[in-house]
C-alpha positions in Angstrom: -19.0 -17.6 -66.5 -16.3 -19.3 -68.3 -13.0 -17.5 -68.3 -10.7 -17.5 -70.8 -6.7 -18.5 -69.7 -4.6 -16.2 -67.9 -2.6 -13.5 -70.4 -1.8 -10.4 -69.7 -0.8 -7.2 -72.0 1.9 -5.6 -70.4 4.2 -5.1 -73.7 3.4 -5.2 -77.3 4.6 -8.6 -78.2 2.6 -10.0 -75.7 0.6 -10.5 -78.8 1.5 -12.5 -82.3 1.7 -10.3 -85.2 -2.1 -12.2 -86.2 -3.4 -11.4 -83.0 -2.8 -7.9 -82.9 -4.3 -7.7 -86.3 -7.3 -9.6 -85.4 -7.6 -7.3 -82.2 -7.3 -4.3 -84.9 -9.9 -5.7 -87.2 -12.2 -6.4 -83.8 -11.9 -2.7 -83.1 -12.5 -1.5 -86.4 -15.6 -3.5 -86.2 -16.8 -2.7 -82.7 -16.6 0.6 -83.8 -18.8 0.5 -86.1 -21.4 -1.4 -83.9 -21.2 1.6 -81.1 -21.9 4.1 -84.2 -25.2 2.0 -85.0 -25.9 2.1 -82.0 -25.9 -1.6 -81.2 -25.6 -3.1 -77.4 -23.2 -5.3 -77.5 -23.0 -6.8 -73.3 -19.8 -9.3 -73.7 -18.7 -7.9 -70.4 -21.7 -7.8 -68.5 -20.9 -8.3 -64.8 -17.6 -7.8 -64.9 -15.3 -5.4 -63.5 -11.6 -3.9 -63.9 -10.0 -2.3 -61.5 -7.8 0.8 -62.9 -4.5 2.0 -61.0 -3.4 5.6 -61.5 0.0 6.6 -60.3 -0.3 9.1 -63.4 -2.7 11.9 -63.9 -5.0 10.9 -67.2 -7.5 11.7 -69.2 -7.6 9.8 -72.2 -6.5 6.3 -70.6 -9.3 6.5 -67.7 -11.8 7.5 -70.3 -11.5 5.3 -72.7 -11.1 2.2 -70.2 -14.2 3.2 -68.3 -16.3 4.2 -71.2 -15.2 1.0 -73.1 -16.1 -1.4 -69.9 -19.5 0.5 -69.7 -20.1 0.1 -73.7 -19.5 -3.8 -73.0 -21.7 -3.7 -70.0 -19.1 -4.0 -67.4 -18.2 -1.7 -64.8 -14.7 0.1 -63.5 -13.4 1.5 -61.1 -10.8 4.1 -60.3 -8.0 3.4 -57.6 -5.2 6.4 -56.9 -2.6 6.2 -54.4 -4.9 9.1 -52.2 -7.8 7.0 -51.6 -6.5 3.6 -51.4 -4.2 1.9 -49.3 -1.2 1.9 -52.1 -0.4 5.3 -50.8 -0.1 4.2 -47.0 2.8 1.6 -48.2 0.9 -1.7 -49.5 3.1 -3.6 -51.5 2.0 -3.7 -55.1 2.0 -7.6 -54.8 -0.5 -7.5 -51.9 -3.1 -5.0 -53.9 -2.6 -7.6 -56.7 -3.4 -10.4 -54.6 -6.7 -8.8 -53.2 -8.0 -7.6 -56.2 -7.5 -10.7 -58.0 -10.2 -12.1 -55.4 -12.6 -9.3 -56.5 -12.2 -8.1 -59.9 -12.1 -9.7 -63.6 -8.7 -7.1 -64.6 -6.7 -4.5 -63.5 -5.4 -1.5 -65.5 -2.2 0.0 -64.4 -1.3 3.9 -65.1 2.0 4.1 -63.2 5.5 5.2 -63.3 7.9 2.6 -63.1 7.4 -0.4 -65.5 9.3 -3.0 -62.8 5.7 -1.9 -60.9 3.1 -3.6 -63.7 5.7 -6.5 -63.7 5.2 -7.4 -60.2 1.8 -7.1 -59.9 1.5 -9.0 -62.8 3.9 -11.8 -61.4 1.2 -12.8 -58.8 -2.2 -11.6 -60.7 -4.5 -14.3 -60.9 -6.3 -11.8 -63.2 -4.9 -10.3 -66.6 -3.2 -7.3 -66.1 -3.1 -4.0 -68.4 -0.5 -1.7 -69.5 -2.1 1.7 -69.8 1.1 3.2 -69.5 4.7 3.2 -67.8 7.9 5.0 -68.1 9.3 2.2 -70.4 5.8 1.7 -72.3 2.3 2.6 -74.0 1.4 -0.1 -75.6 -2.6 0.5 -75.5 -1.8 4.1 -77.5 -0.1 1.8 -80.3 -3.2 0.0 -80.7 -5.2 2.9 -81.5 -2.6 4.1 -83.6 -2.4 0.9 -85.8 -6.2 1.1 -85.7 -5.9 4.5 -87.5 -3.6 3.8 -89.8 -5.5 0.5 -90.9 -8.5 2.5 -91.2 -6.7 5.1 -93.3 -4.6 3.1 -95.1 -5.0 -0.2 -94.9 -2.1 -2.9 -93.6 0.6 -1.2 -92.1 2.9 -3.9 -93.1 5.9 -2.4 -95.3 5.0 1.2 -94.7 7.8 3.9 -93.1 6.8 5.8 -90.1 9.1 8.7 -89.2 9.6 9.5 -85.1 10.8 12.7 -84.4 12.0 13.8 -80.9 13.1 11.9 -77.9 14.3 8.5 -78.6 14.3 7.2 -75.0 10.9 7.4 -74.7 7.9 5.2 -73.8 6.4 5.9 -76.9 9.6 5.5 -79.1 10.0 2.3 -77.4 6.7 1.0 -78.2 6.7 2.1 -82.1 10.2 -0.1 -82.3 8.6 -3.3 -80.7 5.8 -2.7 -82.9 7.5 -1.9 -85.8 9.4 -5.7 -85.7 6.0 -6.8 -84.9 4.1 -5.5 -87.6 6.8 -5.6 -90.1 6.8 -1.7 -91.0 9.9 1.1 -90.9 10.5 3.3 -88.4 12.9 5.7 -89.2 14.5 7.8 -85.5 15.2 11.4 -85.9 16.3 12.3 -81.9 19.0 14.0 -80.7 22.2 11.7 -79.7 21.5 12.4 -76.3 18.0 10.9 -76.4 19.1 8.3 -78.3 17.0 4.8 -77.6 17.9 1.9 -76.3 20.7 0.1 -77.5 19.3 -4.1 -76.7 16.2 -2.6 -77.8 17.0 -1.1 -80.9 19.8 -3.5 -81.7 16.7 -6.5 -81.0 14.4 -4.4 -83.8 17.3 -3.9 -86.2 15.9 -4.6 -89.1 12.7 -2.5 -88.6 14.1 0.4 -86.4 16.9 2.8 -87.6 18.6 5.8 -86.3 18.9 9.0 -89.1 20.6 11.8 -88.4 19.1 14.2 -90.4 15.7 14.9 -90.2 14.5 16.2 -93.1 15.8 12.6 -94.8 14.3 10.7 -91.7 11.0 12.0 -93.3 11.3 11.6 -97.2 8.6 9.5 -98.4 7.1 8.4 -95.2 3.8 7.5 -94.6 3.6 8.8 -91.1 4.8 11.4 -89.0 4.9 11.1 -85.5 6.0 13.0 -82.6 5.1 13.3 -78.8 5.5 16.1 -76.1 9.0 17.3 -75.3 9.2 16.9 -72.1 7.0 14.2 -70.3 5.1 14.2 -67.1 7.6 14.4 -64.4 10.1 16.0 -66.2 8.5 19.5 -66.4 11.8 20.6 -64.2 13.7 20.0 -68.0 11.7 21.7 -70.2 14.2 24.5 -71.2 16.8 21.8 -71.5 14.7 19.6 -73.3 13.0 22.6 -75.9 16.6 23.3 -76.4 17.9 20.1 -77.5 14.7 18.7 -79.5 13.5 21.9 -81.3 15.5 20.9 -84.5 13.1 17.9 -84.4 9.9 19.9 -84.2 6.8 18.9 -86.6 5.8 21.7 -88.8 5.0 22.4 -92.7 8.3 21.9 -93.6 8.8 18.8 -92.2 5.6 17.3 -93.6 6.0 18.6 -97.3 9.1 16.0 -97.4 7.0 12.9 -96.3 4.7 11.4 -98.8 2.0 13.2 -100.4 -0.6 11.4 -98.3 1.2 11.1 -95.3 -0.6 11.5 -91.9 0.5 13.1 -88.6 -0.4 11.3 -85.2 0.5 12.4 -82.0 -0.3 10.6 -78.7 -1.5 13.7 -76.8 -1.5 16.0 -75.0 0.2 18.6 -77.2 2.4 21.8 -77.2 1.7 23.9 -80.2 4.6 25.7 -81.0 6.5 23.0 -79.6 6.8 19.6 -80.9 4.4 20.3 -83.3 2.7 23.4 -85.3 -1.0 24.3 -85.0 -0.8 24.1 -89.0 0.1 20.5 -88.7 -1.9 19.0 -86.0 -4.8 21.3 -86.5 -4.1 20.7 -90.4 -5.7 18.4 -93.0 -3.0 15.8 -92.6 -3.5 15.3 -89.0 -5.4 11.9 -87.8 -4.8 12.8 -83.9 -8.9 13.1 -83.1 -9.3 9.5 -85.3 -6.3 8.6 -83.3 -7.8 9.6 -79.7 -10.9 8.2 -80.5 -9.7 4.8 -81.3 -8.2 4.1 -78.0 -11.9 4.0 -76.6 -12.5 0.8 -79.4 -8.9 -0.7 -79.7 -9.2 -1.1 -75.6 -12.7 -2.8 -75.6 -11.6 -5.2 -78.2 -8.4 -5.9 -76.3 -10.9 -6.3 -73.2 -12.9 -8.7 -74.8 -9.5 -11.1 -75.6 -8.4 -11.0 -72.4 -11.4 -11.1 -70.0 -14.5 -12.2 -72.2 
C-alpha cells in the first residue's frame, strides 16, 4: 500500500485555505455516498489508534464509526488500560504505535502532549481535542455552514462566552484562514489570547457589547461555561459569563437567517436557551453529525 507523505493535523492551519475547502467539499460528498448507501473501502486494512485522556462521546464516535465506514478499524487506548497510565512517556507510546498502526487520534489535556508525540510519529497524528484546541469540531462546523450557506468566506460569526477557550481559539485561526469575521463577546477576564488574536487581527475582534457583537451576523456560537475540569468554577464561571448567554433576544439581533451552533454538550438555561438550541435556527444536530463525515474525509488526506 502506498502511503501518502507524512502530515499531521494538530492545528487548523496545518491546512491551506484550498485544502480545507477541498476537505469540506470531500465531506459534503462522502456524506452523501454513506446516505446512498454506497461502500466506499479507501481505508481497508488500516487502523488508527485513538488516545483519550478526556471522557468523549462525540470524538470516539465519529472517529470509530468514520474508520469502519472506510473499512478500517480503531481502537480505543485510555490511560486505565494501557501503559500511559503506569508512566510511559508519550514519545515512547508514539514510537510503538508508529510500528503498528496507520494514525493516532489524540483526546488529551495538554496541547504540549499532541506536540511531542507528534515530534517523533512516524505516523500522522490527530487533534481530536486539547486545552488549547478543537480543530476537528471546526471542520464539521465549516461543513455546516457550507451546506447551509454556501462559502463562508466574508460572513460574520459572533462568539459569545469565554474567550480563552479551545474553541475560541480555533474559530480565530480559522477565521484568518477562511477569510470570514468573528466578532468576541467574553468577559475581560476571559479575554483570548493576545499573540493569537493580535496574529488574526484582521479577521478576529474583541466587542464589548454583546448585543452589537451580534447585529447582522450570520452565526451564533457559544460553548459550555465551564469546561471539563473546571467543574470546581462553575458558580464563578455562571457568574461572570451569564451576560453572554444565547437566548431569543440575542438571536433576533443577528441576521434574519442566522444559525446557532454549539459544539456540545449543552447547559440549557446556561449558555444557551432550550428556545434557541432546540429552536428552528439551531444547526447543532447537522453540526454533530458532520463531525462523523468531515473526519473520514480528513482520514482519507492523511492516511489513504
Amino acid at each position: 500500500m502506498s502511503q501518502p507523505s507524512l502530515r499531521h493535523f494538530i492545528a487548523e492551519d496545518d491546512l491551506t485555505r484550498d485544502e480545507f475547502i477541498a476537505l469540506i467539499e470531500n465531506a459534503i460528498e462522502l456524506k452523501a455516498s454513506w446516505k446512498r448507501g454506497e461502500i466506499r473501502d479507501t481505508l481497508r486494512n488500516r487502523t488508527m489508534a485513538m488516545i483519550f485522556e478526556k471522557a468523549s462521546t462525540r470524538t470516539r464516535t465519529s472517529f470509530e464509526a468514520g474508520m469502519v465506514q472506510l473499512g478500517g478499524h480503531a481502537l480505543n487506548l485510555t490511560p486505565t488500560d494501557s501503559q500511559l497510565g503506569r508512566g510511559e512517556p508519550i514519545e515512547d507510546t508514539s514510537r510503538v504505535l508508529s510500528e503498528m498502526v496507520d494514525v493516532a487520534m489524540l483526546r488529551t489535556h495538554s496541547h504540549e502532549t499532541i506536540e511531542h508525540f507528534a515530534s517523533v510519529s512516524s505516523i500522522p497524528v490527530i487533534n481530536g481535542l486539547t486545552d488549547k484546541l478543537h480543530p476537528c469540531q471546526l471542520l464539521a462546523d465549516m461543513q455546516t455552514f457550507f451546506e447551509v450557506r454556501g462559502n463562508i468566506a466574508g460572513a460574520t460569526i459572533a462568539w459569545l462566552g469565554a474567550g480563552n477557550t479551545n474553541m475560541c481559539n480555533s474559530f480565530i485561526n480559522t477565521a484568518k484562514l477562511l477569510d470570514f469575521k468573528l466578532n468576541i463577546a467574553c468577559p475581560p477576564d476571559l479575554a483570548p489570547d493576545d499573540a493569537l488574536l493580535g496574529a488574526c487581527a484582521s479577521n478576529a475582534e474583541l466587542i464589548d457589547d454583546v448585543t452589537a457583537a451580534c447585529e447582522n451576523v450570520d452565526v451564533v456560537v457559544t460553548d459550555v461555561w465551564a469546561s471539563m475540569g473546571q467543574e470546581e468554577e462553575t458558580m464563578q464561571l455562571n457568574s461572570l459569563l451569564s451576560p453572554y448567554q444565547v437566548n431569543d433576544q440575542i438571536m433576533s439581533c443577528a441576521g434574519k437567517d442566522a444559525i446557532f451552533m454549539h459544539c456540545l454538550p449543552a447547559h440549557r438555561g446556561e449558555e444557551v436557551t432550550a428556545s434557541v438550541i432546540d429552536g428552528p435556527q439551531s444547526v447543532v444536530w447537522q453540526e454533530a453529525g458532520n463531525r462523523l463525515h468531515a473526519q473520514k474525509a480528513l482520514l482519507e488526506m492523511l492516511v489513504a
